[in-house]
BATOR-338734 format. One record per residue: residue number from 0; z, x, y of N, C-alpha, C in turn; residue in one letter. Coordinates in nm, 4 decimals, always signed. Layout:
<nodes>
NODE, NUM, Z, X, Y, Z, X, Y, Z, X, Y, A
...
</nodes>
This chain:
<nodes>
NODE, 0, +0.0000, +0.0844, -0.1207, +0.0000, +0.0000, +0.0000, +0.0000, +0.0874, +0.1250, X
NODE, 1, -0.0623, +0.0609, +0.2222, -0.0734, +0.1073, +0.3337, +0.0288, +0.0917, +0.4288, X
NODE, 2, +0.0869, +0.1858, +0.4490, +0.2057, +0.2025, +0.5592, +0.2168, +0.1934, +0.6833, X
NODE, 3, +0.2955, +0.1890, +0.7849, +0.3374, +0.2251, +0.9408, +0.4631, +0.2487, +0.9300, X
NODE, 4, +0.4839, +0.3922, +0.9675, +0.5623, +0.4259, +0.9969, +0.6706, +0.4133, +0.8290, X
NODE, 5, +0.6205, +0.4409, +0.7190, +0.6580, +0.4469, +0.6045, +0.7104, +0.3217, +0.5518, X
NODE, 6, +0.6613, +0.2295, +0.6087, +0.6927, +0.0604, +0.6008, +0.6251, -0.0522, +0.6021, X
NODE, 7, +0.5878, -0.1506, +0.4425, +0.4746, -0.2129, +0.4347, +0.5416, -0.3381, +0.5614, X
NODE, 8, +0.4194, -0.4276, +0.5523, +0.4519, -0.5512, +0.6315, +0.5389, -0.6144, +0.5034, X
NODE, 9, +0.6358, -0.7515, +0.5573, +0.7470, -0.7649, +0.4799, +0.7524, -0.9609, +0.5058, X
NODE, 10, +0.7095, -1.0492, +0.4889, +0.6758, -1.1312, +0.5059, +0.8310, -1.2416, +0.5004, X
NODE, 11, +0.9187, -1.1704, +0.4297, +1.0862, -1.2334, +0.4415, +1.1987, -1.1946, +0.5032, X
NODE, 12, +1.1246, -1.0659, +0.5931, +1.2216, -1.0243, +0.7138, +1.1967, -1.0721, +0.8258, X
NODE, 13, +1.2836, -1.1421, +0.8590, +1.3576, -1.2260, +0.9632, +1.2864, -1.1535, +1.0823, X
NODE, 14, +1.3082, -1.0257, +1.0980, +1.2932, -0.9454, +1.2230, +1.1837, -0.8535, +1.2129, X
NODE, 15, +1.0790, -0.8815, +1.2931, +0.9726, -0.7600, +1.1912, +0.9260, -0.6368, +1.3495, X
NODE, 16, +0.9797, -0.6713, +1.4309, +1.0546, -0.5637, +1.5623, +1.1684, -0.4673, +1.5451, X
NODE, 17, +1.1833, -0.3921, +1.5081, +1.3026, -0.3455, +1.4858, +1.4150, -0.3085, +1.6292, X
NODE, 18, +1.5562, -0.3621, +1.5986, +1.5937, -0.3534, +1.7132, +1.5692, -0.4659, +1.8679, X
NODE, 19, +1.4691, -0.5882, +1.8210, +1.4571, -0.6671, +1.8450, +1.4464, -0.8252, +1.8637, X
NODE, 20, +1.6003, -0.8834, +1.8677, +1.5774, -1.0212, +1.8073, +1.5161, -1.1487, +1.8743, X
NODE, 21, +1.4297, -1.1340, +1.9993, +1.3172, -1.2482, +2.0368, +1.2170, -1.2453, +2.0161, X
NODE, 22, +1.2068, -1.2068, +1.8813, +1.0676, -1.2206, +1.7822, +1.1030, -1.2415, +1.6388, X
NODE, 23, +1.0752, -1.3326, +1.5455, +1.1178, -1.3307, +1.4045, +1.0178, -1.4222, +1.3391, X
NODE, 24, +1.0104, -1.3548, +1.2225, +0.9219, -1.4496, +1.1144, +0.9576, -1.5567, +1.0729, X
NODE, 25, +0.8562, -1.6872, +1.0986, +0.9707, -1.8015, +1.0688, +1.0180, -1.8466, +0.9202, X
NODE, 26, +0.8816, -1.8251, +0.8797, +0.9329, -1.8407, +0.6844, +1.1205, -1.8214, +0.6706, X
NODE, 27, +1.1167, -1.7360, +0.6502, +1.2484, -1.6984, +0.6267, +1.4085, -1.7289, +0.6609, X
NODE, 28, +1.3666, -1.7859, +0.7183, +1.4776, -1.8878, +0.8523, +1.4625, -2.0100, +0.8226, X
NODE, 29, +1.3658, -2.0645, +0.7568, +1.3500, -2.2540, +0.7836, +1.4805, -2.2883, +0.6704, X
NODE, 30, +1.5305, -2.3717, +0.6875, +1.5953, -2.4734, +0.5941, +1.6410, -2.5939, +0.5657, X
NODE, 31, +1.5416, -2.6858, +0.6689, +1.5025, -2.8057, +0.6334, +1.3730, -2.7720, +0.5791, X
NODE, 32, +1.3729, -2.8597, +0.4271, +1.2977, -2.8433, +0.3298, +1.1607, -2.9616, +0.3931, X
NODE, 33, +1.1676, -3.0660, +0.5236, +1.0450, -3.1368, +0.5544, +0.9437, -3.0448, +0.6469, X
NODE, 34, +0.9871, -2.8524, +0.6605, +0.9468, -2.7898, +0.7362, +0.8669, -2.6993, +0.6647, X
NODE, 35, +0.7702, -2.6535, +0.6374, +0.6456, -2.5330, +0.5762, +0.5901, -2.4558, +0.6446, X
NODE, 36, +0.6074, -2.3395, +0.6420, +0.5710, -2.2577, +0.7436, +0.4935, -2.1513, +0.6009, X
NODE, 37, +0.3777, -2.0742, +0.6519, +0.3453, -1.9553, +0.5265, +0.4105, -1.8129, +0.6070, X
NODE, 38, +0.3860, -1.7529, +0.5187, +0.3778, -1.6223, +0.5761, +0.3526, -1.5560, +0.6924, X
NODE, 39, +0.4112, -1.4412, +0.7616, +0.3864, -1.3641, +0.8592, +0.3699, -1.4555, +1.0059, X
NODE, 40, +0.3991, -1.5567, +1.0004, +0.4144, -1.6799, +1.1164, +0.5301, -1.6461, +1.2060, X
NODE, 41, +0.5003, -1.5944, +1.2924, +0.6419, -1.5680, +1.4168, +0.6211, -1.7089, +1.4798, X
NODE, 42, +0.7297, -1.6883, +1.5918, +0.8002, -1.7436, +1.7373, +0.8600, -1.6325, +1.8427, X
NODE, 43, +0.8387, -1.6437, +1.9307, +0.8741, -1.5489, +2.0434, +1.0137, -1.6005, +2.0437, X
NODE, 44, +1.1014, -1.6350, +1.9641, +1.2419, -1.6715, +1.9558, +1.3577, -1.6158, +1.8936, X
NODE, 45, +1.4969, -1.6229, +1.8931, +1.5604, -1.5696, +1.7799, +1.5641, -1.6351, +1.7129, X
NODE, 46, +1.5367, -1.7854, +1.7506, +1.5394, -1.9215, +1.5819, +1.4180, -2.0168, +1.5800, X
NODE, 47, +1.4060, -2.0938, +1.5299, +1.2748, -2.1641, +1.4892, +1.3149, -2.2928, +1.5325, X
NODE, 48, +1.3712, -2.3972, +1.4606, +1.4058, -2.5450, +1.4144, +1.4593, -2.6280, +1.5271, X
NODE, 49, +1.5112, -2.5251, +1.6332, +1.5480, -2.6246, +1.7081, +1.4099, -2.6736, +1.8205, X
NODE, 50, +1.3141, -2.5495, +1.7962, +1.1699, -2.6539, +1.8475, +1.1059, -2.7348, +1.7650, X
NODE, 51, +1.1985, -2.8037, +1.6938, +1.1249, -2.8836, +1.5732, +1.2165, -3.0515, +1.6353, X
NODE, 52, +1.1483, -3.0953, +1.7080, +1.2554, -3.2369, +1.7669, +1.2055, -3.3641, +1.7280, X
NODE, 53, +1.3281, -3.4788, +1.7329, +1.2915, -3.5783, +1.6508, +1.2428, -3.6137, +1.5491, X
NODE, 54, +1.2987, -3.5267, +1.4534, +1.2757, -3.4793, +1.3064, +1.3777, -3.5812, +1.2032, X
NODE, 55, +1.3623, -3.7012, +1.1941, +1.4701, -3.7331, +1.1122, +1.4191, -3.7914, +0.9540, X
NODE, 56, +1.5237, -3.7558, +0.8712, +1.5087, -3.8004, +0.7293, +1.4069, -3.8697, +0.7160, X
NODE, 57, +1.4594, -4.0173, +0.7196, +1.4337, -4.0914, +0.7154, +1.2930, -4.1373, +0.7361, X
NODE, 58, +1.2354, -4.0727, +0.8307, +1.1069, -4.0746, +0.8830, +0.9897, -3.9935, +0.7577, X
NODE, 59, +1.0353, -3.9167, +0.6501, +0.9730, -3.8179, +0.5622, +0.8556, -3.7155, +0.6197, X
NODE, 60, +0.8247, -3.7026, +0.7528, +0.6898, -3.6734, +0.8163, +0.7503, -3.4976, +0.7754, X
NODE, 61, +0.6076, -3.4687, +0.7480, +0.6674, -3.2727, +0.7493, +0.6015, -3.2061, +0.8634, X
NODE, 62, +0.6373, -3.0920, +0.9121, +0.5884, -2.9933, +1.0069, +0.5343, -2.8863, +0.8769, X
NODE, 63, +0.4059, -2.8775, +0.9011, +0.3349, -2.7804, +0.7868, +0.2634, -2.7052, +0.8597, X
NODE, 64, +0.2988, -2.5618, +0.8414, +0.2146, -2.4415, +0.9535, +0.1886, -2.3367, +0.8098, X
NODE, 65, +0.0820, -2.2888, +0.9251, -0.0179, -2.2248, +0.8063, +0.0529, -2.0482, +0.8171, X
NODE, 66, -0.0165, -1.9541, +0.7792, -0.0311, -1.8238, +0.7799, -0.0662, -1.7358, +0.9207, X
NODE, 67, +0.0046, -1.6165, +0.9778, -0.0592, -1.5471, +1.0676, -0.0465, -1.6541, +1.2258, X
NODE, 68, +0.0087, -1.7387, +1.2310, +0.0630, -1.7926, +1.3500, +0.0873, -1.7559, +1.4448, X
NODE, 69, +0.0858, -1.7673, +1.5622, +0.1928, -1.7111, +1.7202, +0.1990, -1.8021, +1.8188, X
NODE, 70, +0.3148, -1.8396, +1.7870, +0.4120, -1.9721, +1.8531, +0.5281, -1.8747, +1.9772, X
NODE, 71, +0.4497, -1.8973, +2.0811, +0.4942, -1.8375, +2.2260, +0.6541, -1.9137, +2.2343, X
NODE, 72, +0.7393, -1.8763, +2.3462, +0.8564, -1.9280, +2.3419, +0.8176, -2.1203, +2.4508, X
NODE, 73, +0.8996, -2.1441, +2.4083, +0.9278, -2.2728, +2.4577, +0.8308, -2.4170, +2.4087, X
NODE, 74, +0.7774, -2.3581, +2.3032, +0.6915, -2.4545, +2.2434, +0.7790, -2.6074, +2.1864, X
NODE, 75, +0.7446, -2.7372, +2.1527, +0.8058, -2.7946, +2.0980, +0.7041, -2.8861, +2.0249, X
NODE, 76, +0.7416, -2.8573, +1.8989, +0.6879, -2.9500, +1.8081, +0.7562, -3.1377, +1.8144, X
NODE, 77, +0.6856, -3.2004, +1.8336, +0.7775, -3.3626, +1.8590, +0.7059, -3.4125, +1.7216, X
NODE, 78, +0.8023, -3.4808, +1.6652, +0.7897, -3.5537, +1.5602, +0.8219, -3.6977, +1.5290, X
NODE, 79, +0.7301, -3.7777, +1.4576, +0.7918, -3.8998, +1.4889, +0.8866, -4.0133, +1.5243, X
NODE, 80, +1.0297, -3.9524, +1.4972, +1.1319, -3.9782, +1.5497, +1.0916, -4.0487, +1.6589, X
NODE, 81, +1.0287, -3.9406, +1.7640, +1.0459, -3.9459, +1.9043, +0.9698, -4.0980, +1.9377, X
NODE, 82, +0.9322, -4.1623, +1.8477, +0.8347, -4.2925, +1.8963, +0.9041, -4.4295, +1.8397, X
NODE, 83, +0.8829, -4.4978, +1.9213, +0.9687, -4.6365, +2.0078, +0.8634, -4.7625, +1.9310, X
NODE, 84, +0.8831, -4.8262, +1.8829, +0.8212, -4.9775, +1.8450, +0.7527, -5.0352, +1.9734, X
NODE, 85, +0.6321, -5.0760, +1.9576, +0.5548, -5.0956, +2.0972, +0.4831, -5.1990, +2.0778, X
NODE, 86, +0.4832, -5.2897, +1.9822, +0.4204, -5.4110, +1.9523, +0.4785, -5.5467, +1.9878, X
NODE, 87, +0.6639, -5.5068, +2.0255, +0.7248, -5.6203, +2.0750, +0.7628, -5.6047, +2.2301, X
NODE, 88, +0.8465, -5.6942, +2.3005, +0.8164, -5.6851, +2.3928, +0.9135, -5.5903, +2.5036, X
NODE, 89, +0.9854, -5.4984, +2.3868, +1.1047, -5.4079, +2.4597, +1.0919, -5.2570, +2.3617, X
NODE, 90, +1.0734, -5.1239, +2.3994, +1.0359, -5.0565, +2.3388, +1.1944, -4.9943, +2.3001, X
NODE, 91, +1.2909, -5.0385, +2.3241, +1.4315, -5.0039, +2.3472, +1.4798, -5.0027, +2.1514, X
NODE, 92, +1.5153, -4.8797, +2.1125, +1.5534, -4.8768, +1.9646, +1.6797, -4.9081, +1.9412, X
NODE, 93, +1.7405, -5.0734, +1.9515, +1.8623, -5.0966, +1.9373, +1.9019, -5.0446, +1.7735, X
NODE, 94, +1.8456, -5.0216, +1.6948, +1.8432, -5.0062, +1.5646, +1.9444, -4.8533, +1.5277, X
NODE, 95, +1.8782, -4.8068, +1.6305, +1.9788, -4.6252, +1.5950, +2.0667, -4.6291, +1.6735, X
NODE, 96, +2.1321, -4.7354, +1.7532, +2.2574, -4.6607, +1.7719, +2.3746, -4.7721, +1.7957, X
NODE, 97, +2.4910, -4.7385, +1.7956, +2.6179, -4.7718, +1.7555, +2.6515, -4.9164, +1.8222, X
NODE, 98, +2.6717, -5.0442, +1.7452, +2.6599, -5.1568, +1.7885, +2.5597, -5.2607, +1.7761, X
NODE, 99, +2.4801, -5.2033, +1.7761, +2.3596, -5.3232, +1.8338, +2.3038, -5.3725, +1.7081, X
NODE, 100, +2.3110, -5.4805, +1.6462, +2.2670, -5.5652, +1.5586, +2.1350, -5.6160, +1.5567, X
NODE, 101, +2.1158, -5.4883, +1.4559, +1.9167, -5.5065, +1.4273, +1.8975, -5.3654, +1.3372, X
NODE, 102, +1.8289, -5.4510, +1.2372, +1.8009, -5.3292, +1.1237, +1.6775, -5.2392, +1.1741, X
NODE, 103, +1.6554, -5.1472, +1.0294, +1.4802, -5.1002, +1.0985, +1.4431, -5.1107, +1.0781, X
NODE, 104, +1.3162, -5.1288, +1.1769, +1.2006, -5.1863, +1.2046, +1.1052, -5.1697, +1.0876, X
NODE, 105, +1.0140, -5.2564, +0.9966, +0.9342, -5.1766, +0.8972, +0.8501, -5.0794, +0.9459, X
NODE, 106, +0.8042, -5.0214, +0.9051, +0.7061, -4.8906, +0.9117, +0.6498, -4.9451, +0.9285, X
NODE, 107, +0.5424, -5.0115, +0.9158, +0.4010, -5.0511, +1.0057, +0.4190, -5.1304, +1.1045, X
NODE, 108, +0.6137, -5.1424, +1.1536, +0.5650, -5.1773, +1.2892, +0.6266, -5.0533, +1.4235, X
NODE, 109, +0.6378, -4.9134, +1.3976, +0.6106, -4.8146, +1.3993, +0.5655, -4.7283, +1.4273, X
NODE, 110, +0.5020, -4.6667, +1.5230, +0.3699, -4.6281, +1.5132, +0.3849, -4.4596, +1.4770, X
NODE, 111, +0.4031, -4.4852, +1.3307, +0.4242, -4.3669, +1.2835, +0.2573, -4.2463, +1.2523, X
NODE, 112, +0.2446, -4.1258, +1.2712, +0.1242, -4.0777, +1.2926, +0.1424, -4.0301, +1.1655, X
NODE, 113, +0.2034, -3.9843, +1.0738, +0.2072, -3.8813, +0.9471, +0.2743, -3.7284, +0.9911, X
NODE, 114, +0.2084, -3.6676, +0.8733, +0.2544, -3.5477, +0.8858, +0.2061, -3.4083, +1.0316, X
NODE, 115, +0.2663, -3.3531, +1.0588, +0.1950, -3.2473, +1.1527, +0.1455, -3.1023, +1.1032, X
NODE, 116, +0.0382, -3.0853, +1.1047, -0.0371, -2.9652, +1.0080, -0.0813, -2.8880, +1.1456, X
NODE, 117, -0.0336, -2.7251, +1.1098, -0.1381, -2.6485, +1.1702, -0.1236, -2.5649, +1.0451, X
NODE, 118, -0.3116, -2.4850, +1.1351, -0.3649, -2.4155, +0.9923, -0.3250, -2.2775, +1.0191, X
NODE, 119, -0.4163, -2.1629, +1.0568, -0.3745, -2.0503, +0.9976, -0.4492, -1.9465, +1.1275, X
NODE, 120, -0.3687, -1.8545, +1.1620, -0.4032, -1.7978, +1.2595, -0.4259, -1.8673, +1.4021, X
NODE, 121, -0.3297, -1.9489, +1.4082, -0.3350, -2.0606, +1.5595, -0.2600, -1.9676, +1.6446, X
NODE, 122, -0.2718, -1.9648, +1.7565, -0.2076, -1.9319, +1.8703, -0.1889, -2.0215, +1.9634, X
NODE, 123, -0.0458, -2.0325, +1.9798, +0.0030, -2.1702, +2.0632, +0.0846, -2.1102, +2.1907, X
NODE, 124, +0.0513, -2.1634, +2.2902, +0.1021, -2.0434, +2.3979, +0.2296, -2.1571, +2.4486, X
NODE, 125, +0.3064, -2.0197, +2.5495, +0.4028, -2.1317, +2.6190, +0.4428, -2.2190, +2.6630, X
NODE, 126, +0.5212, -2.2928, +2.5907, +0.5887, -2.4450, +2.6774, +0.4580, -2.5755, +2.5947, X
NODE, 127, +0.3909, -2.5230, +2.5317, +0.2912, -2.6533, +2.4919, +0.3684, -2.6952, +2.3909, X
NODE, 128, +0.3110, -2.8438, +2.4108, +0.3765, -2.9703, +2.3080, +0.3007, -3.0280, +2.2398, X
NODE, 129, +0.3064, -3.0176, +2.1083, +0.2221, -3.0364, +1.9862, +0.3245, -3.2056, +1.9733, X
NODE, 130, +0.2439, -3.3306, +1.9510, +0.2990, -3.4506, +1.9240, +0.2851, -3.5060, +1.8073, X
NODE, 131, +0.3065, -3.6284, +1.7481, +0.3534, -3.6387, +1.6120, +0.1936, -3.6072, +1.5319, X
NODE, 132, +0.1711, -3.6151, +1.4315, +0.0547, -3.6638, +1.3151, -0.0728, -3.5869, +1.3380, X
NODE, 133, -0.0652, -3.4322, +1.4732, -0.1806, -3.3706, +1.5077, -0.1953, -3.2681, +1.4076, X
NODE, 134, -0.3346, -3.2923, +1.3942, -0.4004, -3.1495, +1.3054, -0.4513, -3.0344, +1.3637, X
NODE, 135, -0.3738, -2.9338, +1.3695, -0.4814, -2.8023, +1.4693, -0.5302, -2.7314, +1.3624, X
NODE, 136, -0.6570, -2.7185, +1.3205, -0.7570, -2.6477, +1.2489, -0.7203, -2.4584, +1.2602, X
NODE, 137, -0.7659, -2.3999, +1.1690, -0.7244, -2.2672, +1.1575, -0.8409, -2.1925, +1.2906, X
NODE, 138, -0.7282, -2.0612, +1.3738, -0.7917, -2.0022, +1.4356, -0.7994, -2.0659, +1.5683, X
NODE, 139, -0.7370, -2.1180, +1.5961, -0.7514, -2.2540, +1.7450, -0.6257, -2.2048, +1.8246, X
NODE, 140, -0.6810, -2.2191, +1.9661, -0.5541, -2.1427, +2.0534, -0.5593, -2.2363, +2.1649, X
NODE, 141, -0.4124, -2.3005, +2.1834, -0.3372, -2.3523, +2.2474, -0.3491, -2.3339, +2.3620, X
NODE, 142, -0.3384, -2.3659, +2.4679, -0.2908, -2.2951, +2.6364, -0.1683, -2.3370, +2.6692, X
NODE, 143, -0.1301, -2.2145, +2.7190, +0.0071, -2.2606, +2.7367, +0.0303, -2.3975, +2.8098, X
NODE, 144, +0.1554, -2.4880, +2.7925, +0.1873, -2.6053, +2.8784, +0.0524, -2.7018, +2.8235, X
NODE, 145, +0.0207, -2.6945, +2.7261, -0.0906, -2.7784, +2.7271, +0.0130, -2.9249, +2.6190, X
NODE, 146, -0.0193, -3.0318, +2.5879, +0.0121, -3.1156, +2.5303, -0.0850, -3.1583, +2.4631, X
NODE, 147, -0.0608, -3.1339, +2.3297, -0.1790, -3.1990, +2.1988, -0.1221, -3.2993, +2.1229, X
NODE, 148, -0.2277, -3.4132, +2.1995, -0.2167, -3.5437, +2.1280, -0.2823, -3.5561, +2.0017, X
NODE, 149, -0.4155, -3.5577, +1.9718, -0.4929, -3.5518, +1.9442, -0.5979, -3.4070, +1.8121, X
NODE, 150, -0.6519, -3.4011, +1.7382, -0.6630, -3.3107, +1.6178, -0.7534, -3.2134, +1.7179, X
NODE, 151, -0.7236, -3.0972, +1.7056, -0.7725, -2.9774, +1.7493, -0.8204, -2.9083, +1.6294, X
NODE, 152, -1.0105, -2.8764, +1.6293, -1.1098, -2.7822, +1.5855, -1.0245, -2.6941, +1.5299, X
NODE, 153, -1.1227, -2.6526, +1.4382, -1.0613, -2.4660, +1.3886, -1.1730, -2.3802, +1.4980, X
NODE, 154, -1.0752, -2.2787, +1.5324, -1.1581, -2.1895, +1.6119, -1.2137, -2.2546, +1.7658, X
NODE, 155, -1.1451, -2.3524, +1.7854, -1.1374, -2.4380, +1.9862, -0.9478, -2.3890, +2.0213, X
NODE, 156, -1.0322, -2.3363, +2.1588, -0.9675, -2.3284, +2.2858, -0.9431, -2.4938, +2.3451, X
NODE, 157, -0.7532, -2.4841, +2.3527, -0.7302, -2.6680, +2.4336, -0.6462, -2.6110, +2.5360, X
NODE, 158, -0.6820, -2.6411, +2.6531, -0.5896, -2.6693, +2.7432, -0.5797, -2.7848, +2.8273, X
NODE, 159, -0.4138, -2.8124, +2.8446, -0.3785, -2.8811, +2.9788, -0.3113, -3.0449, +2.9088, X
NODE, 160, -0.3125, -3.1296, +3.0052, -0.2582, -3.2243, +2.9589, -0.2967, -3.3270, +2.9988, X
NODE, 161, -0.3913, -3.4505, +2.9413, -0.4206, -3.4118, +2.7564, -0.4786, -3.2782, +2.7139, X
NODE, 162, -0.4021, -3.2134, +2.6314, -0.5150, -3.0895, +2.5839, -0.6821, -3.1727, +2.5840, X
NODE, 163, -0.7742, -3.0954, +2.6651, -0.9153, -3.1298, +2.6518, -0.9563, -2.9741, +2.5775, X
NODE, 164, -1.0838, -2.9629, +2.5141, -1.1516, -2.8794, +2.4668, -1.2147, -2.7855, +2.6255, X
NODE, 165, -1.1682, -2.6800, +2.6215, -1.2100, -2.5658, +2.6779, -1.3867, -2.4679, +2.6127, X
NODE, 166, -1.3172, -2.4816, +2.5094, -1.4844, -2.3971, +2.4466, -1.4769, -2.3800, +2.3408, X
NODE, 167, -1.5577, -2.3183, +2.2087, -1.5219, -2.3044, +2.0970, -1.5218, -2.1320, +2.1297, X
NODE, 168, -1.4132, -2.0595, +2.0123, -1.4255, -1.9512, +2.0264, -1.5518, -1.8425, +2.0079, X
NODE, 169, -1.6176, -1.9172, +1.8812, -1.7616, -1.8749, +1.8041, -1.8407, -1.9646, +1.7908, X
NODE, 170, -1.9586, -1.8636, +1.7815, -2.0685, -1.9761, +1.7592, -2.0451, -2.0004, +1.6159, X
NODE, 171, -2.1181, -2.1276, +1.5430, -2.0976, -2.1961, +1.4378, -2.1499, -2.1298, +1.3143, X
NODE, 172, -2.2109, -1.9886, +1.3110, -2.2320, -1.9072, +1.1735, -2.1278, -1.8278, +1.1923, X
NODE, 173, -2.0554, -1.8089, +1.2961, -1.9392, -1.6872, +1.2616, -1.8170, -1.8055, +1.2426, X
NODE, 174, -1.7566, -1.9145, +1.3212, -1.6784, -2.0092, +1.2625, -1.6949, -2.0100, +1.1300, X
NODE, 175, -1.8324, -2.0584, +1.0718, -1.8019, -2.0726, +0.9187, -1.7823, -1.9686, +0.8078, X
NODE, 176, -1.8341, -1.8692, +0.8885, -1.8357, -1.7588, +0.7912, -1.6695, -1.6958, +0.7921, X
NODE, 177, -1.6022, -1.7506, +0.8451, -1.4649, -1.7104, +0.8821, -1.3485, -1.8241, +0.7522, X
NODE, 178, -1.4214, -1.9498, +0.7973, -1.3628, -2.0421, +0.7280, -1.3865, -2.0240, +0.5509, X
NODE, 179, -1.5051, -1.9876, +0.5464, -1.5287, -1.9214, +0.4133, -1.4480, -1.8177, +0.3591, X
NODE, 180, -1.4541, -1.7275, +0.4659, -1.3648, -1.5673, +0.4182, -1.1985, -1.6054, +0.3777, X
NODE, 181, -1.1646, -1.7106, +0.5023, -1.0004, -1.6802, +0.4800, -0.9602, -1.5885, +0.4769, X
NODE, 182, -0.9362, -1.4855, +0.5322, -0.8732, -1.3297, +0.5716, -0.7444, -1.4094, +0.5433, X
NODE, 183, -0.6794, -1.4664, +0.5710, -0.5359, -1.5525, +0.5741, -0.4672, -1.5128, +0.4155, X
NODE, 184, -0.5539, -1.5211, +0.3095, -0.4948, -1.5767, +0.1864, -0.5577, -1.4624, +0.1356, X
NODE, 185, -0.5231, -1.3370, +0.1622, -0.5924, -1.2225, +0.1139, -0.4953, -1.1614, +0.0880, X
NODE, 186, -0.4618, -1.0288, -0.0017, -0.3328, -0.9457, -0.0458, -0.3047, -0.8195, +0.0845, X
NODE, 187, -0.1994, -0.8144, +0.1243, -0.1274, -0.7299, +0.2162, -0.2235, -0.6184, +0.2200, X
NODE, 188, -0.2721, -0.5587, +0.0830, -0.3766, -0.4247, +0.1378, -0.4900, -0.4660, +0.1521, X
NODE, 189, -0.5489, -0.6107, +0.1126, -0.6850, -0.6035, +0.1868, -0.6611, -0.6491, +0.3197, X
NODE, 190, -0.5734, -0.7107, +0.3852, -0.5398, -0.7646, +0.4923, -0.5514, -0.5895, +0.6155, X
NODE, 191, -0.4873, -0.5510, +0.5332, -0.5066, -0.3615, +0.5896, -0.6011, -0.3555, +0.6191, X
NODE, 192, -0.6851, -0.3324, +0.5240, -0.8148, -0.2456, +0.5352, -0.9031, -0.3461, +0.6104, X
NODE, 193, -0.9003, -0.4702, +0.6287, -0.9517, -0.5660, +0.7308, -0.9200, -0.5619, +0.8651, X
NODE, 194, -0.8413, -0.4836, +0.9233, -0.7687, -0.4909, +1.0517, -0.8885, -0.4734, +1.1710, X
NODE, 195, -0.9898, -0.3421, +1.1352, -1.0967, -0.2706, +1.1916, -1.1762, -0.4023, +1.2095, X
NODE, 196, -1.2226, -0.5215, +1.0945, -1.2856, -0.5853, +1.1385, -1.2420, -0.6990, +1.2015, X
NODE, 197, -1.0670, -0.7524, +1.1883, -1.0578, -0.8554, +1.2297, -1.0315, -0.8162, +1.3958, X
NODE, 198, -1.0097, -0.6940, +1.4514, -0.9537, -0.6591, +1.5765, -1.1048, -0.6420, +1.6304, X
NODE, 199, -1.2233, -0.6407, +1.5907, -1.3817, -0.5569, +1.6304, -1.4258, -0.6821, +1.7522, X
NODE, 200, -1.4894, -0.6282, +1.8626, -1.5233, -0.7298, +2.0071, -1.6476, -0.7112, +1.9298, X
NODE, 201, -1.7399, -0.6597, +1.8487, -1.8534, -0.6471, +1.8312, -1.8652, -0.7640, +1.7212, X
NODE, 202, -1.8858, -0.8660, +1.7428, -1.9320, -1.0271, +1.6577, -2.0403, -1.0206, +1.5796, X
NODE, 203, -2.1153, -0.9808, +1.6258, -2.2740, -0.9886, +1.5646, -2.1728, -0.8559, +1.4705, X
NODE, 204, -2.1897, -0.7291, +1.4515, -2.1289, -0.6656, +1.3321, -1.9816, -0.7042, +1.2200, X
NODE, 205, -1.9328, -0.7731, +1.3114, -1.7724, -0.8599, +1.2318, -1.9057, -1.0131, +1.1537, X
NODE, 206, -2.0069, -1.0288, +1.1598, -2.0987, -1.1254, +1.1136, -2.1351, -1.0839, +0.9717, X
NODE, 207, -2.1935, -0.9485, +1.0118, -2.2544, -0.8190, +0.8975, -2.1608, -0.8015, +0.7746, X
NODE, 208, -2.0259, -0.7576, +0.8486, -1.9291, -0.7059, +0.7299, -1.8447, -0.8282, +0.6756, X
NODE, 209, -1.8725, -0.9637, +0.7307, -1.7977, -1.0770, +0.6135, -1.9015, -1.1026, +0.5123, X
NODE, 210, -2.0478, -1.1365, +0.5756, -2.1730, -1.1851, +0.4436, -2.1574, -1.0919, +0.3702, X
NODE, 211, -2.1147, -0.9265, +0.3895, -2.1195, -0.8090, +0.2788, -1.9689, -0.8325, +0.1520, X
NODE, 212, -1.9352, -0.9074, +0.2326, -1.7671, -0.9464, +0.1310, -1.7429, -1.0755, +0.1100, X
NODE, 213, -1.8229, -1.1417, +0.1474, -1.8060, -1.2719, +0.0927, -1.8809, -1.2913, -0.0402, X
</nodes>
């Protein structure tokens, strides 16, 4: 295995800065089991979960994040919890709290979105708010403060609020040829020896050397 500094990458250490705790891998830290995070997935944080809000049991919705992630500080994932019955004529949840006589509401009256998926190599910048049941596609970068309602592309730039589409990162033979490769789900030393091409500004040659390995 290929080294730095006599030390492979380590995908269950907490701290992969040494001497630094506002950066940590989140895998390793989660322990609500409705939370999935893969591998090598930071936060510019010392903890994870508490940007995980309106997360309750009851609700079963999961937060599922992919591989190779970078979740800037102040991000917040909102989860269905956070949503109010809107079909009657008071959006007020007498149901959760102490006193008020009224069961809950069925689920389809609810407006529950599902689960929240991001894929793999997303970059989500500061202070943006990912909302319940959104899909962000692998390779898709956030702007900071942006708010995503709505399923975000693999490989699109969103900013602002509503996140709108900014641009796609690639044109549509290097998108797919990317989505094909999955560099993501590759072993620690080919992930190595890939670095040259995944770091290369030269596209048209990062084009060359995936059709040669795919």
């Amino acid at each position: 295995m290929s080294m730095k500094n006599g030390k492979g990458p380590d995908p269950n250490k907490v701290h992969p800065i040494a001497g630094y705790d506002k950066e940590i891998y989140v895998k390793p830290t989660i322990k609500n089991p409705n939370i999935i995070v893969g591998d090598f997935t930071y936060i510019a944080d010392s903890e994870f979960e508490s940007h995980v809000t309106h997360h309750y049991e009851w609700n079963g919705d999961k937060l599922i994040i992919g591989k190779f992630c970078q979740i800037a500080a102040g991000v917040e994932f909102v989860m269905n919890g956070a949503n109010h019955q809107m079909n009657a004529i008071s959006t007020f949840p007498f149901y959760t709290l102490e006193g008020w006589n009224m069961e809950s509401p069925a689920a389809n009256d609810l407006p529950l979105k599902g689960d929240t998926v991001i894929g793999n190599d997303v970059w989500i910048g500061q202070n943006a708010v990912i909302l319940p049941g959104v899909h962000i596609g692998d390779g898709a970068i956030i702007g900071a403060n942006s708010v995503v309602g709505s399923d975000v592309d693999s490989y699109t730039i969103v900013v602002g609020n509503p996140a709108t589409v900014l641009r796609k990162r690639f044109d549509e033979e290097l998108i797919d040829l990317l989505l094909k490769f999955k560099w993501w789900d590759r072993s620690i030393d080919e992930i190595n020896s890939l670095i040259p091409i995944l770091t290369c500004r030269d596209l048209e040659k990062v084009k060359k050397e995936l059709k040669e390995r795919l």
